[in-house]
N, C-alpha and C positions, 0 to 999 in steps of 0.2 A: 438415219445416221446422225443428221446435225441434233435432236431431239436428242439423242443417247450422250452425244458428247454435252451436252447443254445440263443433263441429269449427271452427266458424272462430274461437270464444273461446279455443280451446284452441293453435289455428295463433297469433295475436297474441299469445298469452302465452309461448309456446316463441322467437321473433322478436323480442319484448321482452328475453328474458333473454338471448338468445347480443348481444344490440346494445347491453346495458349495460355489459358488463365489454369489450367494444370502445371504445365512448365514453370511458369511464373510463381505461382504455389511454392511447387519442389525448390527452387530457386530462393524464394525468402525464407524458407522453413533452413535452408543449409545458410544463411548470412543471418538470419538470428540464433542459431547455434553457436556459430562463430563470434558473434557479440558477445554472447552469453560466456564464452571462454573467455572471450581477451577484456571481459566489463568492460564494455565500451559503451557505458549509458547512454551518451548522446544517440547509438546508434537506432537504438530501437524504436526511437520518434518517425525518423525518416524509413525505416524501415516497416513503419504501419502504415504510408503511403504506397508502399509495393502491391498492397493488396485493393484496388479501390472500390467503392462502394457496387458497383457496376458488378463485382464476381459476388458478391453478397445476394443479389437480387432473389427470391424465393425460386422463380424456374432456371436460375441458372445453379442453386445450390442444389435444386431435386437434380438434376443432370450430371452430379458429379459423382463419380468411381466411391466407394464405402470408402478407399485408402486414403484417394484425395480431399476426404473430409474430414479426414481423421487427422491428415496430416495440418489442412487449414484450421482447426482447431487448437492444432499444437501449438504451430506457429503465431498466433493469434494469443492463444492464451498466456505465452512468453512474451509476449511483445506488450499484451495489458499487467504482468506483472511488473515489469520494470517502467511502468510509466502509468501507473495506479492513480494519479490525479484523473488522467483520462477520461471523459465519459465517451467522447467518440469512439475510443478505442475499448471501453468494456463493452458499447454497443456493438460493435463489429464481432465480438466472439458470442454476447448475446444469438448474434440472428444464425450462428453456423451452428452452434449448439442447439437451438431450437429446430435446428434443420435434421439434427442424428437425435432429438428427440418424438420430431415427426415420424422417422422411419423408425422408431424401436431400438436403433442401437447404441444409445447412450449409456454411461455406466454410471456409479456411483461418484468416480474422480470425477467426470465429468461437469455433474451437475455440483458437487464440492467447490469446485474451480471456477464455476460460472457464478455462483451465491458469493462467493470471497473476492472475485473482483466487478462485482455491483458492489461490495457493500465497502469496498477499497477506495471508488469514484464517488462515494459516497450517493449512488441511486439505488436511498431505502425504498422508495416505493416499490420498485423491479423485484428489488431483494426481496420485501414481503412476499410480493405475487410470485416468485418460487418456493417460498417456503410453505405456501398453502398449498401449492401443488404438490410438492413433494415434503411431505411431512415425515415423512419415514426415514429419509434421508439428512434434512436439515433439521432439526432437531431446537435447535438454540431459539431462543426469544428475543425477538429486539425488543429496548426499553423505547420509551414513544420518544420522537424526537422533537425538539419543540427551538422553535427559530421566534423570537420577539422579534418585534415590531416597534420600530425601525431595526431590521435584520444587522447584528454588527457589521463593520468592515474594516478593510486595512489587514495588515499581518497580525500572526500571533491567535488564529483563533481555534477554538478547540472547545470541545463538548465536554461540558463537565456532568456528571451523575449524581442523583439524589443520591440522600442515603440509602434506600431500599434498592438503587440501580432499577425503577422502573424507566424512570424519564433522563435523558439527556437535552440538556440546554445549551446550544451554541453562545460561547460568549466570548470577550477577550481577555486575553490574561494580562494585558495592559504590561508589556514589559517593553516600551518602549524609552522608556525613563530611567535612571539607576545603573545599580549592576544586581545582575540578576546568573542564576543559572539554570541551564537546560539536562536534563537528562532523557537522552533518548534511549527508550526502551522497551524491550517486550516480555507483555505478561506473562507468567514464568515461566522467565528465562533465569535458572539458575546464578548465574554469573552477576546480571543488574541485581538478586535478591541478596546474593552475599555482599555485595558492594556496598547496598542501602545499610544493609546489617552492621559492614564495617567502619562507616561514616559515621551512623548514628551513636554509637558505642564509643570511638571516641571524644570526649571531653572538651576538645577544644575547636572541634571542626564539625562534629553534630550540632551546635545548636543555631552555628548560622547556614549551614547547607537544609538545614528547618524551616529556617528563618527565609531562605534566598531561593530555595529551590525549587522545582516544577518537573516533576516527571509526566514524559507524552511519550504515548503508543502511536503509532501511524496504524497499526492496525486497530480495525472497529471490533474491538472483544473485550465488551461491557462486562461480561463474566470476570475475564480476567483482572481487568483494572477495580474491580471489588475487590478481588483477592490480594491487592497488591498493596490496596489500603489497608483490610486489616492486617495482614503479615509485616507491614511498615509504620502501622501506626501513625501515617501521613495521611493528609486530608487533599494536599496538594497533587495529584494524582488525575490524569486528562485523557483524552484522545483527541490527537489534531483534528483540524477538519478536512486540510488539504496540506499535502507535502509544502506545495508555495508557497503556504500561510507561516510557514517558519525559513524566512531567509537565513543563509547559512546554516541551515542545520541539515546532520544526515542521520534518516533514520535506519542505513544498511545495516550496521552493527549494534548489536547492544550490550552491554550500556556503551553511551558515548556521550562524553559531557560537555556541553558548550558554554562559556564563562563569557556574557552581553556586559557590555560597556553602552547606555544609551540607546538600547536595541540594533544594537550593532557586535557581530561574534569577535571575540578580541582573539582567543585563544581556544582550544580545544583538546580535551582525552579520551585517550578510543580505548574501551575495551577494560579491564579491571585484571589487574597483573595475582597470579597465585599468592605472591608476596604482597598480602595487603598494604605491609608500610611502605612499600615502592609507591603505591598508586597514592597511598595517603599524603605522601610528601608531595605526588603531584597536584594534589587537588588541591593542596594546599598556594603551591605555588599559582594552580589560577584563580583561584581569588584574589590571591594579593595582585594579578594583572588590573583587575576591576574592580581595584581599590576596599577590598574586604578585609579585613586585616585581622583572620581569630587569632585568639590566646593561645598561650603555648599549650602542646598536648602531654598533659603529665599524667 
């Protein structure tokens, strides 16, 4: 009898443990939903501690229900999208994804979602070594990425591409100085392309937003920042290296354009109104914040 009771303390206690970090699961999968509605960026930092390394463990991912891995996946890969600097956190959806690729039931989103946020924290190596694996799926080429020595530092850094887009070189864009502008953007994205369009075209505000300005992707799509150059005729054209590495800048929206005084954001415009000359009067007004002063537009 005391043996039976001792086996069934031991059964409720092994049922206990594999039903917590399930619970706890379900639990942050419904509070980054709920981040995810109300944007509440900060939250999802703290909410990548919900899950800790300890449920990640290989025998404790083979142990989990197909739902509760599908669900930790979820919740995981929402939580590395909006905190994309991460590498802790694209390694954590790393090893669950690799867990529902162990068993055969990963999909195509899956391993999409896993290649975009390595290559978001910017870990090319990983990134490679899924795309060897899965060639069928990933498709794209990365250009070789190439870091000099002494590696830069400080804000402001960003990979710039050859002309052929085989190689990307981290370097600084040195806008710590001046008045400079930012445009954050994604490759095409309609909206940033007719804005460039409309900038450049005008007369008195194209040749110093030329002269002044720096378009940056946050996402790693060397395809597309080829295309942006030739369709703009700009040279000036990047992908950051990390979110951080641009104080004051957001890259949620694009276009959005930030007017530096000293590398410092003076002022900012989100987004490119239908009515071109709305936006143009605005762009106009932030330059003259950071002391630019074009010619009139006639």
């Amino acid at each position: 009898m005391k043996n039976n009771k001792l086996l069934f303390a031991a059964a409720v206690f092994l049922l206990g443990g594999c039903a917590g970090p399930e619970k706890r699961i379900d639990k942050t999968l419904e509070s980054v939903a709920a981040a995810q509605k109300a944007k509440d960026m900060p939250a999802f930092e703290k909410l990548a501690g919900e899950i800790p390394d300890a449920y990640l463990e290989p025998e404790r991912l083979a142990s989990y229900p197909a739902g509760t891995l599908d669900r930790l996946c979820r919740a995981l890969g929402t939580i590395a999208f909006y905190t994309p600097d991460s590498e802790v956190n694209a390694l954590k959806l790393e090893k669950a994804v690799k867990e529902k690729v162990r068993r055969g039931t990963f999909d195509t989103e899956d391993i999409e979602r896993m290649y975009s946020t390595l290559l978001n924290a910017r870990l090319f190596d990983k990134a490679g070594e899924m795309r060897e694996r899965f060639p069928a799926i990933i498709t794209e080429k990365l250009p070789e990425i190439v870091v000099p020595e002494p590696a830069p530092a400080g804000s402001w850094l960003a990979y710039e591409l050859s002309p052929d887009g085989k190689t990307a070189r981290l370097r600084s864009l040195r806008l710590h100085r001046g008045a400079h502008m930012i445009m954050a953007m994604s490759p095409g994205c309609g909206v940033s392309a007719r804005a460039v369009r409309e900038i450049m075209e005008d007369p008195g505000l194209g040749p110093v937003f030329e002269a002044g300005a720096v378009l940056v992707s946050r996402s790693f799509d060397a395809a597309g920042v080829m295309e942006t150059k030739a369709a703009t005729g700009l040279e000036q054209v990047y992908i950051a290296h990390k979110w951080g590495d641009f104080p004051g800048v957001n890259f949620t929206t694009s276009p959005w354009i930030f007017f530096l005084k000293d590398g410092k954001v003076v002022s900012d415009m989100r987004g490119w109104a239908d009515d071109g000359a709305h936006s143009l009067k605005r762009l106009r007004r932030g330059m003259e914040d950071i002391g630019l002063n074009p010619p009139p537009s006639y």
